[in-house]
C-alpha positions in Angstrom: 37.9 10.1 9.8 37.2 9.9 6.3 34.9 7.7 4.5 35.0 6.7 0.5 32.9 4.5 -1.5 35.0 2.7 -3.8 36.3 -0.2 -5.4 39.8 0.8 -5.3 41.8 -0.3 -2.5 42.6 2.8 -1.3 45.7 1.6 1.6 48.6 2.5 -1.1 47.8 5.9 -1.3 46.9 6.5 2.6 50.0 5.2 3.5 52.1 6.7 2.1 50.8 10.2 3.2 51.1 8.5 7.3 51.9 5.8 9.3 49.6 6.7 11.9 46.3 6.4 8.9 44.5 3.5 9.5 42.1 1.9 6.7 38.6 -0.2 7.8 36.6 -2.0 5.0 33.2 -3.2 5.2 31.7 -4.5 2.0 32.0 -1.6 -0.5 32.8 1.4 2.2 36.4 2.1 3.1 37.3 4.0 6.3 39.8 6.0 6.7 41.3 6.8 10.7 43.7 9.4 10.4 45.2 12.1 12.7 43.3 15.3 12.2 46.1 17.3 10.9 46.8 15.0 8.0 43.0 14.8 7.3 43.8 17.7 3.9 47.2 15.4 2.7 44.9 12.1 2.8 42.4 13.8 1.6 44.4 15.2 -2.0 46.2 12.4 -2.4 43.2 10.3 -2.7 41.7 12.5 -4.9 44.6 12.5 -7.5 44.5 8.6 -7.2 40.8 9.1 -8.8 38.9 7.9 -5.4 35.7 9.6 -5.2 35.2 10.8 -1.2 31.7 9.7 -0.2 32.6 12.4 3.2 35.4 14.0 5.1 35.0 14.9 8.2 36.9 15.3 12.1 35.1 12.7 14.3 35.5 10.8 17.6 36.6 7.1 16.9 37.0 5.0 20.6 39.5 3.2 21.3 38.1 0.7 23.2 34.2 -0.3 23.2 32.4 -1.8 26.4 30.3 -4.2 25.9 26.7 -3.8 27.0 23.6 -6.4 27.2 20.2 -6.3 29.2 18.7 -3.8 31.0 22.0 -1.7 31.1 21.6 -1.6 26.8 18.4 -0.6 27.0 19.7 2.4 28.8 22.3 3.6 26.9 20.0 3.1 24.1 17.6 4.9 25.5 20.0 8.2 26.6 21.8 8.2 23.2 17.9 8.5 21.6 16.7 11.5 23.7 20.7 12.9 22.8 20.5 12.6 19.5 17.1 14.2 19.6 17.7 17.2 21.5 18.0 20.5 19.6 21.2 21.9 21.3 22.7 18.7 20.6 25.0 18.3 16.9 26.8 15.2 17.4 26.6 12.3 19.9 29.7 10.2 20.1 30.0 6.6 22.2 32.3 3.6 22.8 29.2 0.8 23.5 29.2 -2.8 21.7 25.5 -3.7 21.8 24.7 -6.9 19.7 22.0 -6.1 17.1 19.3 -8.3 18.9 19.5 -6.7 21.8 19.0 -3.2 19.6 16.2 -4.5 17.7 14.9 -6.0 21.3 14.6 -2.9 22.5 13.0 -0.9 19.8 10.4 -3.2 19.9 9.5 -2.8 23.3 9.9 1.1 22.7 
């Protein structure tokens, strides 16, 4: 996955380096999904466009997200937090939907 910062709609130039790239925008931040071995051709080609890359790097994106609420959200908050804090531990990946009042419910009952 690569992310930019930009204000430069950066789809033209993503695809036409692969069909299978995939762009997400969310106020200012684009995304860009892209199979890891085109990750370097996305990659130059935005850079020639003049988009500056806010990161570049090989991550995990789900396919499909479960939904979780309750008591079961509290968990997986909860296991992802001691994760994410564990030394041997580098990156924590998972495929939850957990609506933002339940995650600020349960940080203030941490």
């Amino acid at each position: 996955m690569i992310g930019i910062t930009t204000t430069n709609d950066p789809t033209p130039h993503v695809k036409a380096r692969g069909r299978q790239c995939k762009v997400k925008t969310l106020a200012f931040d684009s995304y860009i999904v892209t199979p890891p071995e085109a990750i370097e051709t996305v990659k130059e080609a935005l850079v020639k466009a003049g988009i500056t890359l806010q990161s570049a790097e090989v991550a995990m994106v789900p396919q499909n997200y479960v939904k979780l609420t309750g008591e079961q959200a509290k968990q997986m908050l909860r296991l992802i937090e001691a994760l994410e804090e564990h030394d041997d531990v580098q990156h924590v990946y998972a495929n939850f939907d957990i609506d933002e009042s339940e995650i600020q419910a349960a940080v203030g009952a941490s």
